[in-house]
N, C-alpha and C positions, 0 to 999 in steps of 0.2 A: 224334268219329268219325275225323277225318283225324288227330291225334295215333296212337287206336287202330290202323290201316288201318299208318300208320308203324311203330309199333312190331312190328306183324306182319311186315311183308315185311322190314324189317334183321332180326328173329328168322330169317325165310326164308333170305336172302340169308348167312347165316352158314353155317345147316343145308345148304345146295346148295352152299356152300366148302368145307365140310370132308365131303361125302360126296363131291366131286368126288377133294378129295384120297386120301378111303379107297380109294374104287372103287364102284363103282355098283350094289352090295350096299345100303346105306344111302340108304333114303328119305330126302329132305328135308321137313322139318314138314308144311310148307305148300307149295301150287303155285305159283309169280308167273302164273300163267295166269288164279288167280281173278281175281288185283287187274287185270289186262288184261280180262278179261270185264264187271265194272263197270266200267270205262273205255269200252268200247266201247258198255256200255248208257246211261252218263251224256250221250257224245255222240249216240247214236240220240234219247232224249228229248228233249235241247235243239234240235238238228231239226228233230223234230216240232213245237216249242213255236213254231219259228221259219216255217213253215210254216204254220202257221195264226193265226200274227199274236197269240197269248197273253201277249205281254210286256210288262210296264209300264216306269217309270223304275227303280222303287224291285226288281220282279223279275229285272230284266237288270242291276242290280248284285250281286246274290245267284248270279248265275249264271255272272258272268264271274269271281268271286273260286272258286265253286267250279270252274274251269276252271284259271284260274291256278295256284291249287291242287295242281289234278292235274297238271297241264304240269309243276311242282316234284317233281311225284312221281315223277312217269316219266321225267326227266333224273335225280330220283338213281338212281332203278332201273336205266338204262343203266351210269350211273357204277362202280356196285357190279358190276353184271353185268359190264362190261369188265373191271375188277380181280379177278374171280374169273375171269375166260377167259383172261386173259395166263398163268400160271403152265401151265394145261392144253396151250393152245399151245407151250410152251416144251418141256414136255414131249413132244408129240407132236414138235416140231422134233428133241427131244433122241435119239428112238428112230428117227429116219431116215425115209425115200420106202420103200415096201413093194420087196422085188426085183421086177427086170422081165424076170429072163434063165428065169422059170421054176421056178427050184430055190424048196424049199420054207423057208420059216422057222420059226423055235422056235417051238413051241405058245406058251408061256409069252408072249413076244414078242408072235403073234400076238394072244392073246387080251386083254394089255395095249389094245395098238392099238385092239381092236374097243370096249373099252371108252371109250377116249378116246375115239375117234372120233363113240361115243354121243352124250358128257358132254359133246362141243365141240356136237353139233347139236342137242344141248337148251339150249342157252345162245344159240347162234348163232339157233334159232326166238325164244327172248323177245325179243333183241334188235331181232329184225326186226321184230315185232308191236309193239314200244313204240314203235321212230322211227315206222310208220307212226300208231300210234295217238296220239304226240305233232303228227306233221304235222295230224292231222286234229283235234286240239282248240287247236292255234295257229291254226287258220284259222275255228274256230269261235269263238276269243274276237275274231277282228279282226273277223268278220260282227257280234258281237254290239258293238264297241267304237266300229265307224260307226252301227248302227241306237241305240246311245245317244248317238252325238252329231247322227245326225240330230231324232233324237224332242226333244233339250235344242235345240237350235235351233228348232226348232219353236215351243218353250215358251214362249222369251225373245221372239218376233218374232209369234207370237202376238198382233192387237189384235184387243181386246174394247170395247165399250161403255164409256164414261164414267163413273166409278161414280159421279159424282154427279148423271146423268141423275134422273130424278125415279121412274121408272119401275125400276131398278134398285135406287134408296135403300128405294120401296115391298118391293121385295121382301125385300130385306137385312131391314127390320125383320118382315117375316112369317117368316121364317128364325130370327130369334134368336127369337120367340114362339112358333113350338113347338119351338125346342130346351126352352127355359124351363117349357115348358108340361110336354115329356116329363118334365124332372127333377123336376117338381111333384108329377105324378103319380105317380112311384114312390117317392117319400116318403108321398105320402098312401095309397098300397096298401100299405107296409110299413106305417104308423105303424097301420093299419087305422082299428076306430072308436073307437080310445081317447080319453079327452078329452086334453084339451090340459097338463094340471097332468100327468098321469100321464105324457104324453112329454116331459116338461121333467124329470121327477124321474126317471124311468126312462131315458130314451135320452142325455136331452140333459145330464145333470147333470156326466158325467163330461167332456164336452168344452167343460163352461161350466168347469171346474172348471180344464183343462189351458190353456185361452185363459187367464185369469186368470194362469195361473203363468206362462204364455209372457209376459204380459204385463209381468210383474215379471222376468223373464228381461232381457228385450229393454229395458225401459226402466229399471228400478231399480239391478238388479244390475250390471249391464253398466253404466250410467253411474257406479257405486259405485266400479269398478273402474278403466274408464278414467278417471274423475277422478283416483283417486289415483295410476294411472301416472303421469300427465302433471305429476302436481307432483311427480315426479321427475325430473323432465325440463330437463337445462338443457345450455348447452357445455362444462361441463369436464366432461361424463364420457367416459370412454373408447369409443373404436369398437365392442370388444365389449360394453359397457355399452348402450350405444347400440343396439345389435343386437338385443340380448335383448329391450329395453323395445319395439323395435319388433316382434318376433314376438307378445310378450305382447300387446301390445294389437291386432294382428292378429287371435289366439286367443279375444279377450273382445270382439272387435266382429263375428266371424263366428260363432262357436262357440254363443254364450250364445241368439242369435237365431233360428239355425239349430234348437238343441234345441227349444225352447218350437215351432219350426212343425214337429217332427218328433211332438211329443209332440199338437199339437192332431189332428194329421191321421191319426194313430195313435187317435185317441180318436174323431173322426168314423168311421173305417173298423170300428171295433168297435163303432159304434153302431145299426148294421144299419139307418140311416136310408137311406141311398144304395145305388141302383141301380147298372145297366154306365153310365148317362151320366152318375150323380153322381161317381162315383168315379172315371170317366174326367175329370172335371172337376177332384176333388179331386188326381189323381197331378199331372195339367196346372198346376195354382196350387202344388202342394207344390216340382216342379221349379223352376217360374218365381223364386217367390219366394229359395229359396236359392240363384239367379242375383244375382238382386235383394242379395241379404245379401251374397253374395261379393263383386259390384262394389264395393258401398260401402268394406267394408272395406276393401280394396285401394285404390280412390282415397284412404281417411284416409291410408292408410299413405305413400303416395305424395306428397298436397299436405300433407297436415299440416295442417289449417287453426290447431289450435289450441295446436300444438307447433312454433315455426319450430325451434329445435335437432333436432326428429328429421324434419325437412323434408329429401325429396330433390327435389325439383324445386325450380327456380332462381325461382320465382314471387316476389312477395313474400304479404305478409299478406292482402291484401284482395282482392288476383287470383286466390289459392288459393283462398281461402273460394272464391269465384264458378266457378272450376275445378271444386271438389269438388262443387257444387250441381250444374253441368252434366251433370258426370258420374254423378250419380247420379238427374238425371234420367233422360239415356240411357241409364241401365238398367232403367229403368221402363217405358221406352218400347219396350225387348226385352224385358222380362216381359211387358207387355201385347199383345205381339206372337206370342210362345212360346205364351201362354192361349188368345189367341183365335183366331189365325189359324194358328199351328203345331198345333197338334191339331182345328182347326177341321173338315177332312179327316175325322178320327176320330169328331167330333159331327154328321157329315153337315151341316155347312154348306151353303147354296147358293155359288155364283159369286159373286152378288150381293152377298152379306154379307159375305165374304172379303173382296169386291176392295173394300169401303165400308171395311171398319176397315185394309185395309193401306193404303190413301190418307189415312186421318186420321193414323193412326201415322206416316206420312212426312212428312208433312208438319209435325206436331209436331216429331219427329225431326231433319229437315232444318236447322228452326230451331237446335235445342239441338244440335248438329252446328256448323253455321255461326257456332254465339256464343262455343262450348268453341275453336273453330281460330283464332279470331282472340284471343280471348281469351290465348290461347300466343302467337301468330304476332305480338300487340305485347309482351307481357312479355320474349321473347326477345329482339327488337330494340332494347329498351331497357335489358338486361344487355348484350350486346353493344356498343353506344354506350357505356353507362358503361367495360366496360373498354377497347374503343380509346383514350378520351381519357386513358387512363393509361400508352399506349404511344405509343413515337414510331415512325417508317414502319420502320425497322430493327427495331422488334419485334414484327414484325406476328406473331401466333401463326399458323403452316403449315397447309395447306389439310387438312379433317379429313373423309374421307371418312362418316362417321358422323352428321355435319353435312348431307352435301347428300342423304343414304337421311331424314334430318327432315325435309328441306324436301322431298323428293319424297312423302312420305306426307301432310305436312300438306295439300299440293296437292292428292294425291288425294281427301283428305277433304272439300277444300271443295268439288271438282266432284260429288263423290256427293248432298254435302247440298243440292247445287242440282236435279242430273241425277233424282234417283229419286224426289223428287215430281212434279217434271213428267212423267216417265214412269207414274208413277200415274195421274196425273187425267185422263192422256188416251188410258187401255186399256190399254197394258202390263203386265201386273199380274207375270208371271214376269220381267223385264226390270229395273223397278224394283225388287223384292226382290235381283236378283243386284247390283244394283250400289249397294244400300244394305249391306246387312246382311255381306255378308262382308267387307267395309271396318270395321264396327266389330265383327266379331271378333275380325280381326288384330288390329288395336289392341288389344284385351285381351289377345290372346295376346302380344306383342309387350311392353305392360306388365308381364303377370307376370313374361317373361321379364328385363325391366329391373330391376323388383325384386330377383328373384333374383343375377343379376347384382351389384348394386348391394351385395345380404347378402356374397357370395363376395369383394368391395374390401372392405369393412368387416373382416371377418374377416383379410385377410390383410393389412390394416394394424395392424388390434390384436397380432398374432403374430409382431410382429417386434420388433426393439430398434432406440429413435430411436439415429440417428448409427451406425449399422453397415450399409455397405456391400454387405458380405456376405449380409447375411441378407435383402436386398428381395427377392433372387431368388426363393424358395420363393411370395411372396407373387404376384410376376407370372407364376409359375408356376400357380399357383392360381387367376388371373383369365382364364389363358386356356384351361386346360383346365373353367374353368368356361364358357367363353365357347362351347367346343367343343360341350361336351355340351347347351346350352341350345341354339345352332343345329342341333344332329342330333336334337335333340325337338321343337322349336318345327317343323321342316320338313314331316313327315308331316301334323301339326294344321295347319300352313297352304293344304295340298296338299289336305285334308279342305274346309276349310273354303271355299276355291275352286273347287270340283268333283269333287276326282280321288276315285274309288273305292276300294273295298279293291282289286278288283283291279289298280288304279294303282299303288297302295303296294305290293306284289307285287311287281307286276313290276318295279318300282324296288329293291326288296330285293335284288328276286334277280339286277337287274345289278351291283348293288355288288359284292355278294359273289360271286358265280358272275365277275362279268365282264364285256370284249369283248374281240374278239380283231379284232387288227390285224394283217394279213398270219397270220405260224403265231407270234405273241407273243398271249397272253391278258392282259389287264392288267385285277386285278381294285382298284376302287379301293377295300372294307373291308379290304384285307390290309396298304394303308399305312395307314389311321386308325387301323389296330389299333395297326401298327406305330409310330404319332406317340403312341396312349394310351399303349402299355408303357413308351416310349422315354423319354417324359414324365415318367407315374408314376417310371419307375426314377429319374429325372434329381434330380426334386422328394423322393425319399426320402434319396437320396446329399448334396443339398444341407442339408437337416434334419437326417440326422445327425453332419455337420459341425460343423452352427450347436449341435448338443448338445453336441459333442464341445468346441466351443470355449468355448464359456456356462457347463457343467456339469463336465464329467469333468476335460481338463486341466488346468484351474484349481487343482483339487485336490492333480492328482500332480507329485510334486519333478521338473521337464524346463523345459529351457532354452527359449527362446522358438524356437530352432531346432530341433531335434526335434518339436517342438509344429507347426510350422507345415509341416516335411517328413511328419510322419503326416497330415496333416490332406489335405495334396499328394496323399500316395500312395492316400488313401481315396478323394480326388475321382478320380483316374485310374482307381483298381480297380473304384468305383458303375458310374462312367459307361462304365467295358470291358462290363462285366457287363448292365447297359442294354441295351447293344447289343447283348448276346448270345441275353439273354431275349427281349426285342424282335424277333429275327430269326425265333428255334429257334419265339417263338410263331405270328408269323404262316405259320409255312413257306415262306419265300421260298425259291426254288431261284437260288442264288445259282452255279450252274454257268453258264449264258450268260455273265455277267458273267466269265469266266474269258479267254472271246477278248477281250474290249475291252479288260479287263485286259492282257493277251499283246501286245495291239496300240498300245496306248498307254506300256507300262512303262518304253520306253526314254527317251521324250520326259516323263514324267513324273518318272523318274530324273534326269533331267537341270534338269527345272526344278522340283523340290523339295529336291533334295539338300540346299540350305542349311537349310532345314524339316526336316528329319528328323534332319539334323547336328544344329541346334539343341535339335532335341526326346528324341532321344539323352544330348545333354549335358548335358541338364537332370535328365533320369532320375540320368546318373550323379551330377550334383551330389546329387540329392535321397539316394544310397545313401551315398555316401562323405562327403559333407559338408565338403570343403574349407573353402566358405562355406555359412551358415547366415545365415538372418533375425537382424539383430539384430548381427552381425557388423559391425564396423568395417574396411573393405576400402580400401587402394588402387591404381589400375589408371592406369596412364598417367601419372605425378601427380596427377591426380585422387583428394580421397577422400570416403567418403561413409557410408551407414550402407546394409546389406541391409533393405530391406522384405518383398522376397515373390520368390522363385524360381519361376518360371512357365513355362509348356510352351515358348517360342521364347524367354524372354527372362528376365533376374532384373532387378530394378527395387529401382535404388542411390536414394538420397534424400542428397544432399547437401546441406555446411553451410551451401550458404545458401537451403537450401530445394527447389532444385532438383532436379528429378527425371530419373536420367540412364538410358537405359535399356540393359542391354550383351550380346548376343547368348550365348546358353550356351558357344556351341562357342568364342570367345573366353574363358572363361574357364576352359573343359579345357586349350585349345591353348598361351593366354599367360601371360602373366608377372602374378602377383597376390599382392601383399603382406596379407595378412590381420594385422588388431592384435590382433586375439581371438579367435583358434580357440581356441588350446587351454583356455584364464582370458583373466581380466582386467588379469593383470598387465603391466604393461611399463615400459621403462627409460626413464628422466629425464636428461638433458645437459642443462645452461644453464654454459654460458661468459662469461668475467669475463676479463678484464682490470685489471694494478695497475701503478701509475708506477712504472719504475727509482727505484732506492733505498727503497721500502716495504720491511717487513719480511716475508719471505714466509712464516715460519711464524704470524703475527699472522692473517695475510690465511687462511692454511688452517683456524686456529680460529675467524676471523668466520664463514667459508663452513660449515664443518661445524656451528657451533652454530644458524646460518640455516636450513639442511637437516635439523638432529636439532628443530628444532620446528616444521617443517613437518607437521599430520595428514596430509597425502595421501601422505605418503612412508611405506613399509613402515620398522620396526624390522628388521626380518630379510627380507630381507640388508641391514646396516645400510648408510647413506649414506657415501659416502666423497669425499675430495678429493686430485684429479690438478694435479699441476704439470704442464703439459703441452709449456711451451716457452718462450723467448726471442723476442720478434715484436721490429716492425719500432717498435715506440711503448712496446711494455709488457712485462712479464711476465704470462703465459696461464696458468689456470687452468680447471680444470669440476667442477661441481658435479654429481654421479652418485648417482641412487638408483633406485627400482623403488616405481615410481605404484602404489597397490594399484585403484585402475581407471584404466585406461589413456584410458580416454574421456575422464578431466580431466586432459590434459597439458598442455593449452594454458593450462587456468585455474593447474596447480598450478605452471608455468613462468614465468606473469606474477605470481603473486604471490612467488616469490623473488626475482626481478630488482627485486623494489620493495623487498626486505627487505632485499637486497644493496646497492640505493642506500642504505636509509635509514641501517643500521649501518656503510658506509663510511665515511657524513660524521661519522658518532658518533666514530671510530674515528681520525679524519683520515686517511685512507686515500684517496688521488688516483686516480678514474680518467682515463688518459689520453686524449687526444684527437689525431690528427696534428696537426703543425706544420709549415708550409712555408714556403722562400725563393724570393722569384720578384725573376729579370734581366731587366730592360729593355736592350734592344739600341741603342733611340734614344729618347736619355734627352735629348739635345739638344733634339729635336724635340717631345716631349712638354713639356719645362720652356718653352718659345719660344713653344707653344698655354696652357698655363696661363697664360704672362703676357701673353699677347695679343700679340707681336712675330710680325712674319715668320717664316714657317718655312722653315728653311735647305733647299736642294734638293742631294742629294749628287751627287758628282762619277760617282759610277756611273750613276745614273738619267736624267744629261743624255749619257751618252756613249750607252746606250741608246737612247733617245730620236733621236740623229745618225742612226742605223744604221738606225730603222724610218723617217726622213725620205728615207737614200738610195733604201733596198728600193723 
């Protein structure tokens, strides 16, 4: 009806735009006065409802979501109304103030005017009647959102009777005998006076027939199955391997169990044995039990008792098993709770009987609560111990916020499983329900979510290639937009499960999205989530097709490792522009305010970015013009190295001894850079030689050239050749010149002719020469006088000196 109710008045709200624009000839569809007329009778009724006290818990949440409801309704109906009255306005602004000296105006004029002036006061009436009639059902949902939290106060602070009073237990069991009694009886008036063979072969054959198959469901088939998963089951198989065997056997330990109680219960309800209380019974056990099924499943999946390889919990083998028991107690212990006391209500229960089975139920519960949290609470402390002892205080792993949200939930858990029976047994009965059971909700919601989770790492480590860099990102991309969407799902179901209403979730909706507004700024915060999803998405598609680009396509086509790596550059700039465009254009941000801050900050921004933008500039132009290139042999200062990767501030050299040097763009638009391999690979070989005066120097040109014509790294063409180059101070100079067909091994193809060139000189008796020097001793006297161990003569200079510093 409220979808219906919507689609009418945007039909409306269109028809009264575009007859405003014809002229006011043209009816619009429909009136907005109806949808204000039920408005105005929705809140007359609730009133009255309020007024004579007609509300329950479960009534005054049906009627504050239909309020919230309409409160949405009637802010958009404003919305739209103001959007259709701006242009009328604009218009009437546009045709002037009517004259005031008297004189008369154009009919045509005039009779424009009277029409607007219609068109504005049939717009300007709606408007007025929705704020009022908005005012008055936001004050009817606060009336009704105190009298639900008085009445839930009430509830929880409520004490009753002890239900193990003896006089209470009497009555609890007179309560369950004629529930039992009623269901007896309208089996025995349907089955009439047949005998009994005839309602076994007539009523009852088909649901002995369908128990049986569930039976082989649930225990043959399904163990068929998971057996032979699990002997597939070991550590080398891969994450998505791993994945899959874990959904499978998720599917065949919920699925196969679930069928068989969908098919028994299908077969009792066609058996026309059951009444409104059997069949209230049977919907009550068909629910429970496919709680029951789900839990289980989900803890296998989770401790694994009997597969540690597809184990996500940190337990070991025999602490999981007892994990998995517990846990699937505990969901035994909310089936049996869901049975008899969640629809209890429904079967007209007493007081009595309620509060007797939710005090055994907690108390059960508590226990297997209390045995599951320590049961964790020492397993983790002894993963924990094991790996500190394998770090020293310097590797202590960083404080993990994720860590202490564990230890505050496990906390919580074990005050519940103390707190909510004792609030049982001693009259609380609304009290100890709130602070049992929506504790072990969370927790399964909280699990599933972990699961989930836990699928979206799996996944995005199988999807990537070990030892590339590059490609993790998509994957941590992937865990945290999975991380995102699990907390914006998980949040409403938590909010449910705590208390809050539809009309909570409502009106949580509609601040998201709609907003608040601080000062005259509205900040709505879905327009950034949106904007963090699109940003994301775009971000995580730009980086995938990268990782294809690089894995798959380039690989293929004939391009140098620098083209390859400059398209790959200019894809991630162009995704990620694009990102942010879609990003923007989708949420609607009105990025005009931002134009003053902008205005106000640009100069001081100009100034302390400038080398940022320099460099990010330079970097563009490197990646267009290509000076250098990945892969590129570059040297810069004397320094030289090899290009790895050209990057938005900075290109990152890898030199030869490993080192990684990193050199600002605009440094290398601005300065001086020797490239070995722009254009090829080719470049030029010099090793220099020296031969003794008196060698024969045309001997010495044919050693050298026939050294160099069988060297392989030397090009044939342009052949090697040999320079006499000069007369030196010891030798005659010579150099050996050719052209490396890769310049990259200069250094190997230069050490290995200098060892060609030793080895065929000495073949050749060919002298390289070495300096020779004469050295004078000045006081040879003095030195022959200490070798022979005499006196050492003192000169006549050194004692006249010696007078001089005696007179001073």
């Amino acid at each position: 009806m409220l979808k219906f109710l919507r689609l009418i008045l945007f039909a409306l709200l269109l028809g009264v735009t575009h007859a405003a624009a014809q002229g006011p000839d043209v009816a619009p569809p429909v009136d907005p006065a109806d949808f204000l007329d039920d408005v105005t009778s929705l809140a007359d009724r609730t009133e009255a409802r309020l007024a004579d006290g007609r509300f329950s818990t479960s009534s005054i949440e049906v009627a504050r979501s239909e309020l919230e409801q309409t409160r949405q309704d009637l802010a958009e109906l404003l919305d739209q109304q103001s959007a259709a009255l701006a242009p009328l306005l604009a218009e009437r602004e546009a045709l002037g103030a009517p004259p005031e000296d008297g004189t008369e105006e154009a009919p045509e004029i005039a009779t424009q005017r009277a029409l607007l002036d219609e068109t504005i006061a049939r717009f300007e009436t709606v408007q007025k009647r929705a704020l009022q009639a908005q005012t008055r059902i936001g004050a009817l949902g606060d009336t009704l959102t105190d009298l639900r939290r008085r009445m839930f106060t009430a509830e929880l602070f409520t004490r009753q009777p002890s239900p193990v009073n003896p006089d209470r237990v009497a009555g609890a069991h007179e309560s369950f005998g004629l529930r039992g009694a009623a269901i007896e009886r309208e089996i025995r008036a349907r089955a009439g006076d047949a005998p009994v063979i005839e309602v076994l072969t007539d009523r009852l054959a088909l649901p002995i027939l369908m128990f049986l198959v569930a039976l082989a469901l649930t225990f043959w088939v399904r163990g068929w199955i998971v057996k032979g998963l699990l002997a597939s089951a070991d550590e080398e198989l891969s994450n998505q391997r791993k994945l899959a065997l874990d959904l499978a056997l998720l599917i065949a330990r919920a699925a196969l169990p679930a069928l068989g109680l969908i098919l028994v219960a299908q077969a009792l309800r066609n058996s026309g044995l059951l009444g409104p209380n059997g069949l209230l019974l049977l919907d009550g056990a068909t629910w429970s039990l496919s709680i029951a099924i789900g839990a289980y499943a989900l803890s296998a999946a989770y401790f694994a008792p009997s597969a540690p390889a597809l184990r996500i919990s940190t337990l070991g083998d025999d602490k999981a098993r007892r994990a998995h028991r517990w846990v699937s107690a505990l969901a035994a212990i909310v089936v049996l709770d869901r049975l008899l006391v969640g629809s209890g209500n429904a079967n007209r229960l007493t007081i009595d009987a309620l509060a007797l089975v939710n005090a055994v139920l907690l108390v059960l519960g508590g226990l297997i609560l209390w045995r599951l949290i320590k049961a964790i609470r020492v397993a983790k402390r002894e993963v924990e111990a094991e790996a500190d002892e394998d770090l020293t205080p310097d590797e202590q792993p960083p404080w993990q916020p994720l860590d202490s949200v564990g230890r505050l939930m496990r906390f919580v858990a074990l005050v519940a499983s103390v707190l909510a029976p004792v609030l049982a047994l001693v009259g609380y009965y609304g009290a100890s329900r709130f602070v049992f059971y929506p504790v072990v909700y969370s927790a399964a919601v909280l699990g599933i979510c972990a699961l989930v989770y836990h699928a979206a790492r799996f996944y995005g480590r199988g999807a990537v290639l070990e030892g590339e860099a590059a490609e993790v990102e998509p994957a941590t991309l992937l865990q945290v937009i999975a991380g995102i969407l699990l907390a914006f799902i998980a949040a409403p179901i938590l909010a449910g499960i705590w208390g809050a209403g539809e009309a909570d979730l409502l009106a949580a909706w509609s601040a998201l999205v709609d907003g608040f507004s601080v000062g005259t700024v509205t900040i709505a915060p879905m327009d950034f989530m949106i904007f963090a999803v699109v940003f994301i998405a775009g971000y995580t598609i730009t980086r995938m097709l990268q990782a294809v680009l690089r894995r798959s396509v380039l690989p293929a086509v004939r391009l140098d490792e620098g083209v390859q790596s400059a398209l790959l550059a200019g894809i991630g700039y162009i995704g990620i522009g694009i990102a942010a465009l879609v990003a923007i254009s989708t949420t609607g941000l009105d990025l005009s305010n931002l134009a003053i801050v902008a205005g106000a900050l640009s100069v001081g921004i100009g100034f302390g970015l400038q080398n940022v933008v320099n460099n990010f500039v330079s970097g563009i132009i490197l990646l267009i013009e290509r000076p250098i290139k990945a892969g590129d042999w570059v040297e810069i200062n004397g320094a030289h190295g090899t290009v790895k990767r050209v990057k938005v501030r900075s290109t990152e050299i890898q030199k030869f001894d490993r080192s990684t040097m990193f050199v600002p763009n605009a440094d290398l638009i601005s300065g001086t850079v020797i490239n070995w391999t722009h254009g090829d690979s080719l470049g030029r070989l010099i090793v220099s030689v020296g031969a003794a005066y008196g060698s024969d120097a045309r001997q010495v040109e044919r050693v050298l050239l026939q050294i160099a014509q069988a060297n392989p790294m030397l090009a044939r063409r342009p052949a090697p050749y040999i320079l006499f180059t000069g007369f030196g101070a010891d030798s005659i100079d010579f150099e050996v010149r050719g052209v490396l067909r890769d310049v990259n091994n200069i250094m190997t193809a230069a050490s290995e002719i200098r060892f060609a060139i030793y080895e065929k000189f000495a073949e050749e008796g060919i002298e390289i020469p070495f300096a020779q020097r004469d050295l004078n001793f000045r006081n040879v006297e003095e030195l022959g006088a200490a070798f022979r161990g005499d006196p050492v003569p003192v000169r006549a200079e050194k004692d006249e000196k010696n007078d001089d510093l005696d007179k001073r």
